[in-house]
Structures are given as C-alpha cells and as structure tokens.
C-alpha positions, 0 to 999 in steps of 0.5 A: 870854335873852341879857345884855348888861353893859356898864362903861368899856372893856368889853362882856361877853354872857354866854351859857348853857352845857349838854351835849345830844344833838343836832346837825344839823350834821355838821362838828361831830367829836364822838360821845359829846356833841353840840352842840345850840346854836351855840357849843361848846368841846371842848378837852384841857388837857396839864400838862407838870409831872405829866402830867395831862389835863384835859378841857374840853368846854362847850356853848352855848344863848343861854339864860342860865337854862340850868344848866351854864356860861357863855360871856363874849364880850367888847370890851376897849380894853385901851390907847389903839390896842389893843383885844381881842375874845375869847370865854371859857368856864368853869364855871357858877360862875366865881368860885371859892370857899375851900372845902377841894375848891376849894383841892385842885383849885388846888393840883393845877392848881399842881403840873400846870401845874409851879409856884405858879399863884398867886392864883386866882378864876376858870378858863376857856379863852378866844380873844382876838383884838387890832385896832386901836383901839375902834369904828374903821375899822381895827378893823373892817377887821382884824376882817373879815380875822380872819374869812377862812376856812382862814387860820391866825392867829398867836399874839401880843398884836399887832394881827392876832394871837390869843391863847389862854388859861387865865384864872386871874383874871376876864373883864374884870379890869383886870389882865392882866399874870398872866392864867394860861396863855397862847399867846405867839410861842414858840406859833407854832412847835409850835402853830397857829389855823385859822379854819375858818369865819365867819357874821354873826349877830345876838344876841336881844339885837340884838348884832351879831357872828359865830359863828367856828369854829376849830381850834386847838393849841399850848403855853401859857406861864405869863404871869409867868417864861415857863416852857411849862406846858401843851399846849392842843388842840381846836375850838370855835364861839365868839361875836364881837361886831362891833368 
C-alpha cells in the first residue's frame, strides 16, 4: 500500500521497489530485467575520475511491503515563488550506515566522482522538475507544460527547468546547497531530457499525479566547486504528484 507523509513544505509517497520478469508494455527497451509494475529506472552512472560504471536498474510496485528499494515522489516549496516536484529512487535502506562495506563503497564513489563526496547518509538517482509557487495557478500551468510529450527540457534550477541528481543527503533534507551530483547549464550542451509520454493517474492512496516516461543523458557536476564528475544516461517512468 502506498504511504503518504506529509511535514511543512513537503509532500513524500514512498513506493516499493523490486526486479521482475514481466511486462506487457513493449516500449520498455530492457531484455535481462523487465519492469512489471509502472515505475522503473534503468540508468548507468560514469565517474570520470577512475573510469568506473555504476549501474542503476530499480523497478516499481505500488506495494510498499515489497522488499527491494523505494521510490520518493515529492512536493517541495523550496523558496517563496519556487516550488520543486521530483521523484527519487535508491536502495531499500536508504540511510546508509558506519559500518567498514558502507564507508569503503563511499570512499570509492569519493575517488570515482574525483574528489571528497563528503558527508553522505544517503545515494539515490532523482528528476526534479521547478514551477512557480506551491498549489497555484502558475504551477499548475507550468506543470501541465512539463508534461507535452517529445519536448526536451532544459537542465536548471529555474521555473520550467529540470534537475538531474545523485543525492548524497536524504529526500526532503532542508538543505540543498551540497545535494551531491547535479545537472546544471553547462548540462545542456552535451546532455538532454526528453519527455517521451504522460498519463493521469490516481495513487491507492487517492493521490493525483502523472506516470512520466522519459529519456534522458548528461554530465553531472559536483554541486560545491562545480567540477564535471560523472555522466548519467538512461530511462525511466517515474511518478509526479499533481501540484
């Protein structure tokens, strides 16, 4: 079942994560694993600094019992006049622990990304899309626009733009000055975000939003210093709640 959390200036549905072997939906370009749910993330994570290639391959049932992962889609009035709207996927336990294996795997991500990544409780790939305000009519607006299919999307922090992220810190951490990896505009001139499609649905949980299909590619930037660290590239059909 999905759950809804809500605090201040945040809404989080939090949905299962698993690898299956069905699909009934031959646009999904996958062969060894196949999406049986209506979310999946299939993606490869290139760190310049050692040459490493981390896959990412998550897929989605609305069963939050089902043992595997989690995928975070979020509402977040970031500022006064901006508000974010992006969905995450990381391990099933998210908040990462001190133990030896967990510190080795980050001192590796430190040496692939090139450099300290600093403090980390947390890894997810996510997609944040920015609109104006919280629940208005601008939102809504630049919501619905978001969502024509066969546009690409620039990569920003401004209204109509779209972020994409390795998040180091948890969804919904009150800062996000030093999330980790990011898309920034240096992003648009190797990289691109192409909304393939959209459907209106309706969570169990009577949450309206959209299922989004996209495909998408670029580099990523360490957010503090700014040095390119890493290429992302793949697809995913991801979960939007409705501004």
């Amino acid at each position: 079942m999905l759950q809804l959390i809500k605090r201040a200036g945040l809404i989080a549905l939090t949905f299962a994560v698993w690898g299956c072997s069905n699909a009934d939906d031959s646009d999904f370009a996958m062969e060894d694993l196949q999406p049986d749910g209506p979310y999946f993330l299939d993606a490869e994570l290139f760190g310049f600094a050692n040459n490493n290639t981390q896959p990412l391959q998550y897929f989605v049932d609305l069963d939050s019992l089902t043992p595997g992962g989690q995928n975070q889609a979020l509402i977040s009035e970031l500022q006064p006049g901006l508000t974010e709207l992006y969905s995450v996927f990381n391990s099933d336990t998210p908040q990462l622990d001190n133990s030896a294996a967990t510190q080795e795997r980050i001192q590796q991500l430190s040496a692939s990304f090139g450099g300290n990544y600093g403090t980390v409780s947390y890894l997810g790939l996510g997609f944040g899309f920015f609109v104006e305000g919280l629940q208005s009519e601008a939102a809504s607006m630049q919501f619905q626009q978001l969502l024509e299919a066969g546009q690409e999307l620039e990569f920003g922090s401004a209204p109509g733009q779209v972020e994409i992220g390795y998040y180091k810190n948890a969804v919904g951490a009150e800062s996000t000055e030093d999330r980790g990896l990011v898309s920034l505009a240096e992003s648009n001139s190797d990289g691109f975000f192409r909304v393939v499609r959209a459907q209106q649905v309706i969570t169990p949980d009577n949450q309206p939003g959209y299922q989004l299909r996209i495909e998408f590619a670029c580099t990523l930037y360490q957010q503090l210093g700014g040095a390119a660290a890493a290429r992302v590239e793949g697809q995913a059909a991801i979960f939007l709640p409705q501004p």
